[in-house]
C-alpha positions as CSV (number, residue, x, y, z in Angstrom):
1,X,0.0,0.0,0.0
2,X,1.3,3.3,-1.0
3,X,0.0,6.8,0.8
4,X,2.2,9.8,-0.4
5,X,2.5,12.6,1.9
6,X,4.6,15.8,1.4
7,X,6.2,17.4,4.2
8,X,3.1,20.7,4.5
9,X,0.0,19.5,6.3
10,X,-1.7,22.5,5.3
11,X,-4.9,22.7,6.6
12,X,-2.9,22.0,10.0
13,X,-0.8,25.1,9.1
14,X,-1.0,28.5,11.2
15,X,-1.9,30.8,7.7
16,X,-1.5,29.3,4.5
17,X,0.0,32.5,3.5
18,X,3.4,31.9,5.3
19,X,4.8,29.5,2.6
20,X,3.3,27.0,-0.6
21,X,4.2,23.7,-0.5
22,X,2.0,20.3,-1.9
23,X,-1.6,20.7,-0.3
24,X,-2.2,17.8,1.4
25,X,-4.6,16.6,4.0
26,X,-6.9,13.7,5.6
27,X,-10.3,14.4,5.6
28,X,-10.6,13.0,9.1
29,X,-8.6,15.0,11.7
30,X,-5.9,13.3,13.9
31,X,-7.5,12.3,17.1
32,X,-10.9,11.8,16.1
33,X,-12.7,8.6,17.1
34,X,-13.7,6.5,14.6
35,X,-16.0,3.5,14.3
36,X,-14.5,-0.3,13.5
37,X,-15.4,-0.2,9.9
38,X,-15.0,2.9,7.9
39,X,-13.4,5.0,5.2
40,X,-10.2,7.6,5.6
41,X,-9.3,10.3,2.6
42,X,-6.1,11.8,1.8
43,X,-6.1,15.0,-0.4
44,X,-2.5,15.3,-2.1
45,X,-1.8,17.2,-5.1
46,X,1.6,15.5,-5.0
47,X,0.3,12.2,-6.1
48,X,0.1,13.3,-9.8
49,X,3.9,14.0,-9.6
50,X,5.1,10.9,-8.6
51,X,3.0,8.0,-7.5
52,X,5.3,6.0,-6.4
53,X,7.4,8.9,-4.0
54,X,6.9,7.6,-0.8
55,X,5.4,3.7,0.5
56,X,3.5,4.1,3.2
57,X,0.7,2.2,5.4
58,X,-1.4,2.0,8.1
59,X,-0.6,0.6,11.6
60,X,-3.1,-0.9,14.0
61,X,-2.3,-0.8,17.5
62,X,-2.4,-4.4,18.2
63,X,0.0,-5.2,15.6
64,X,-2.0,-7.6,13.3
65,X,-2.1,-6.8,9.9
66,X,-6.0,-5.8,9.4
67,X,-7.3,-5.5,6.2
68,X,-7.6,-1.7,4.8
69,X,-8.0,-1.1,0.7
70,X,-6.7,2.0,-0.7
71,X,-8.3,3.6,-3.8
72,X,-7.1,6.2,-6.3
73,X,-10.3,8.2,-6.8
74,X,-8.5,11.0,-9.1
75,X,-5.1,11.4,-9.6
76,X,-5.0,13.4,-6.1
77,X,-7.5,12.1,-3.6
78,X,-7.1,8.0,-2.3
79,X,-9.5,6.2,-0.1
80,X,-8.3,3.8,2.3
81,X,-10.9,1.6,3.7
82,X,-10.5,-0.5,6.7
83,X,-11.4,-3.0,9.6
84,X,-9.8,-2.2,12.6
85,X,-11.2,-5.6,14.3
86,X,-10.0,-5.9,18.0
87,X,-7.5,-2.9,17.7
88,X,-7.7,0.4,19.6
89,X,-6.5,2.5,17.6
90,X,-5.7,2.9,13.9
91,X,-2.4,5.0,12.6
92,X,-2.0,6.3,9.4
93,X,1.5,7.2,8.7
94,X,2.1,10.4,7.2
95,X,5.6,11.2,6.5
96,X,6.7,13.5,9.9
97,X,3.2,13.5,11.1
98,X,1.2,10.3,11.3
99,X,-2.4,11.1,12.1
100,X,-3.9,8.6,14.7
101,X,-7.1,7.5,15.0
102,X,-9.0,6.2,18.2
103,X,-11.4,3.2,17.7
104,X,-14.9,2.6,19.2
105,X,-16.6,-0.3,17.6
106,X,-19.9,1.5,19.7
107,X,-19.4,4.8,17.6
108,X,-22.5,5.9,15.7
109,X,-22.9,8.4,13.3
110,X,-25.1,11.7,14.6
111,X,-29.0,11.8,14.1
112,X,-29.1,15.3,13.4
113,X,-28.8,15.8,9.2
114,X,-25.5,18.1,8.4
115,X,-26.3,21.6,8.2
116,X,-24.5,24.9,6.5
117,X,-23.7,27.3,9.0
118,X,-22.8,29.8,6.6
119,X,-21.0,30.5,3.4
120,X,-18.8,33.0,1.5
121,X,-16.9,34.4,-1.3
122,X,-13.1,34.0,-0.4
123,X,-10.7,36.1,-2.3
124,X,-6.6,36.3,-1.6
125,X,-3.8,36.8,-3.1
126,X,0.0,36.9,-2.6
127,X,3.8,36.2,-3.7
128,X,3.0,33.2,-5.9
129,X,-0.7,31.9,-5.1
130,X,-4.3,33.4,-5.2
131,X,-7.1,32.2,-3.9
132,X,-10.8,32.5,-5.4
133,X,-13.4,30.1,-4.0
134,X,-16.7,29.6,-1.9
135,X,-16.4,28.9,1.2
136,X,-19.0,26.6,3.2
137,X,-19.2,25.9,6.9
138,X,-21.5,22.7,8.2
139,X,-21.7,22.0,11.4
140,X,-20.7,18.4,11.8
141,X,-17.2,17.1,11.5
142,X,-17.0,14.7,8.4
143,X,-14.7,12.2,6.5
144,X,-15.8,14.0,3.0
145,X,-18.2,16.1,0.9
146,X,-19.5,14.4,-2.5
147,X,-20.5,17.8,-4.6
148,X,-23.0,18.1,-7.3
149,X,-22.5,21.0,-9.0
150,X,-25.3,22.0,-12.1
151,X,-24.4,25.7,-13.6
152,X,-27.6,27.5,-14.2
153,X,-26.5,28.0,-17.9
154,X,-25.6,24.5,-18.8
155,X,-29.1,22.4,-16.7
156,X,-28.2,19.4,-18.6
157,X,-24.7,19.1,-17.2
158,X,-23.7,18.3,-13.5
159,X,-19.8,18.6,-12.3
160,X,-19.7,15.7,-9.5
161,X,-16.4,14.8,-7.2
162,X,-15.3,13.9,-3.7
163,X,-13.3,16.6,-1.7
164,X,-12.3,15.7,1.7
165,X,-13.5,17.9,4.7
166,X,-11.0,20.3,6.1
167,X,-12.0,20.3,10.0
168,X,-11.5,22.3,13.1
169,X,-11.2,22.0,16.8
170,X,-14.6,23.2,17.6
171,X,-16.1,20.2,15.0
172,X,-17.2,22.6,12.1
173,X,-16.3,21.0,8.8
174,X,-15.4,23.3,5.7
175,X,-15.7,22.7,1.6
176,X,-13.7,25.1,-0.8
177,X,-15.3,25.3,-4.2
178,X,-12.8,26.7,-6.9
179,X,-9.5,27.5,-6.8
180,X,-7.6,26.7,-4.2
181,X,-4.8,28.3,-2.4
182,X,-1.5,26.9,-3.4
183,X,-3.7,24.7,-6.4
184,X,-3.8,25.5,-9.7
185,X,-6.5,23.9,-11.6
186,X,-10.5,24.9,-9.6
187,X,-12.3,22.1,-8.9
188,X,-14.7,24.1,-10.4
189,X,-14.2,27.2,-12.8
190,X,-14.5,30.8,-11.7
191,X,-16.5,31.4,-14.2
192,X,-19.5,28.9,-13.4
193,X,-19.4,29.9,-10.1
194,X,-19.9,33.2,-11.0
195,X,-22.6,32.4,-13.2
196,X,-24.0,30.1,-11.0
197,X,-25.8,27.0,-10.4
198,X,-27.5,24.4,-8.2
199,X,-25.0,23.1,-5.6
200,X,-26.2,19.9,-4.2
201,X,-23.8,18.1,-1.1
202,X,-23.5,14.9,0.5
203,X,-21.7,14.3,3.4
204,X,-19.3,10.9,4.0
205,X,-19.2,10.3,7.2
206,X,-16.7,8.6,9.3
207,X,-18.4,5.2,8.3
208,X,-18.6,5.9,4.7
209,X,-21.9,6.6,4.8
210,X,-23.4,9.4,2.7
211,X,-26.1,12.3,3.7
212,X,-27.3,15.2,2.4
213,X,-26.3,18.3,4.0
214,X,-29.3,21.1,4.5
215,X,-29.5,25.0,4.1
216,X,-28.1,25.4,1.3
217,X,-29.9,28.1,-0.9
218,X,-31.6,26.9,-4.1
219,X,-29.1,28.6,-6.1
220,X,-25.7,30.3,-5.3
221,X,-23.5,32.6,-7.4
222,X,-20.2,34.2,-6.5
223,X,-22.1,37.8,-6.7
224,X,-24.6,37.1,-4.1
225,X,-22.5,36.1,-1.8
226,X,-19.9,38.4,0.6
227,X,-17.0,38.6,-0.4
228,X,-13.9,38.1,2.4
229,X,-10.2,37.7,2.8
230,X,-10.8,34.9,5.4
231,X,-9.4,31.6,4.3
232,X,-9.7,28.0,5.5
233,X,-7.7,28.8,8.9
234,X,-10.9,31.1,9.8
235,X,-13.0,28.8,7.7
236,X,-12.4,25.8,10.6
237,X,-12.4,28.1,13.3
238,X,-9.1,27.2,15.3
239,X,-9.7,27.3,19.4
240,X,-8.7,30.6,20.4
241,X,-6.6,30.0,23.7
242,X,-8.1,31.8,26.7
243,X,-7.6,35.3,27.7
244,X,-4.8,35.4,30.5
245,X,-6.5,37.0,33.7
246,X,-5.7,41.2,34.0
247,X,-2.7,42.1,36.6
248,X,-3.8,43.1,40.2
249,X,-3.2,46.9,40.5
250,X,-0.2,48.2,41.9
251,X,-0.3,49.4,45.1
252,X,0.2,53.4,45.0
253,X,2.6,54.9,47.4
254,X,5.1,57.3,47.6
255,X,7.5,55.3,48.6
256,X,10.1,52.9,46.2
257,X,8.9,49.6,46.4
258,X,11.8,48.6,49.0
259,X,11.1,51.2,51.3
260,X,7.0,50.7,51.4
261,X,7.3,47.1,52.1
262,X,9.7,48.3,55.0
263,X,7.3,51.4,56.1
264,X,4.2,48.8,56.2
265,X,6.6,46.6,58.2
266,X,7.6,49.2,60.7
267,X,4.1,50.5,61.3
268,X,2.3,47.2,61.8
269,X,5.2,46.3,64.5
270,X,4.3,49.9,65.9
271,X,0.8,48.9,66.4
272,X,1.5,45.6,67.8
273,X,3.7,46.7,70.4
274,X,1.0,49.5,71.5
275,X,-1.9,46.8,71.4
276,X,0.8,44.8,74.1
277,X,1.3,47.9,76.4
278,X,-2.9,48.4,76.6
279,X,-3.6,45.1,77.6
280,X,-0.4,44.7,80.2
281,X,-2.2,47.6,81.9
282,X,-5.3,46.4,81.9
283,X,-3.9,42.8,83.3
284,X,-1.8,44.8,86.0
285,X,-3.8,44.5,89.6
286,X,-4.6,48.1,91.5
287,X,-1.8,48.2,94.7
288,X,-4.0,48.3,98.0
289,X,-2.8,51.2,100.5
């Protein structure tokens, strides 16, 4: 079995605009659970340069060799499907970064239908790459979208392929439609999306099963949709780390901070040895004449 992967995970990258390397990604983030019998997919635009670059596998964690199929798709996506059997977890090893997979043979898929959370028109550009896509959010982390795209000019013909999802921490999922940062053909061209169409998604689940995703409008066009620089790092919606609490005030004095700390010093003694002298006198017995 043979999984090429270049060096540039870059939906795991902090902005795509710090360097261009080979796209590549798994569809299913590392760390997510995953049931006993499914489907993984590897986006690499590398496999069209050399198919044969790198021989790599996947690893169960109990060491027997399960069965797991890979499948070309097109010249840059592969499916791997597998049985995990007994074993706990599932690794697939990708080049400096294997991506491992916990498994629960109790794992079912969610009864709530995928749904977009919302959508836009990305545009970038810099040094050497440009971006100029739509970009759709759905709520649900998934394995893959299957797209279905009919251009409002053209009803008799349909565009159909198999993208994986690009996920975040928080669980949202994310499809780019068109060109790509960092890819040079669109999946599909600028100028159907501008024109328009029907856009029709199915989601592939962990388990390789498919459902459609809702809210999507009847038909979407590039010019009815905002238009924003935000890219798939924003798309996923990283975890922003927690604010860091606000410093206590500083104290206000005159003094410099040596000499307050010994001016607090001196006057609590003070008081302490006055408290002492009140109650001695108070304790000391009238003398009797």
């Amino acid at each position: 079995m043979k999984l090429l992967v270049a060096a540039l995970v870059l939906a795991a990258a902090p902005s795509a605009h710090a360097e261009c390397a080979i796209p590549v990604w798994i569809g299913t983030p590392h760390g997510t659970t995953i049931p006993e019998h499914g489907s993984l997919y590897i986006y690499d635009s590398g496999y069209g340069f050399d198919h044969n670059a790198d021989e790599k596998g996947v690893v169960f964690s109990d060491g027997v060799p399960h069965r797991f199929v890979e499948t070309r798709i097109t010249e840059d996506l592969v499916r791997v499907d597998y049985a995990a059997g007994l074993a706990s977890a599932v690794t697939v090893n990708a080049g400096w970064a294997p991506a491992m997979y916990p498994i629960d043979a109790q794992w079912t898929a969610p009864t709530a239908a995928p749904r977009v959370v919302q959508y836009w028109h990305h545009v970038s550009e810099w040094t050497c790459s440009m971006s100029d896509s739509w970009m759709i959010q759905v709520d649900q982390p998934t394995a893959a979208f299957r797209v279905r795209f009919t251009p409002i000019d053209d009803i008799g013909s349909t565009i159909e392929y198999i993208e994986p999802a690009q996920t975040g921490e928080d669980g949202r999922s994310v499809l780019e439609i068109g060109k790509h940062n960092c890819i040079g053909a669109p999946t599909i061209s600028l100028e159907q999306l501008a024109v328009g169409g029907i856009l029709e998604l199915q989601a592939i689940r962990f388990d390789g099963s498919e459902v459609e995703v809702t809210g999507l409008p009847a038909m979407m066009k590039t010019s009815e949709m905002r238009t924003s620089d935000a890219g798939i790092e924003g798309a996923i919606g990283y975890a922003v780390p927690p604010a860091s609490p606000p410093p206590a005030p500083p104290v206000v004095t005159n003094a410099r901070s040596g000499e307050a700390v010994l001016v607090i010093t001196g006057v609590g003694v003070g008081l302490l040895f006055i408290g002492m002298l009140l109650a001695g006198r108070k304790r000391t017995p009238t003398p009797v004449l």
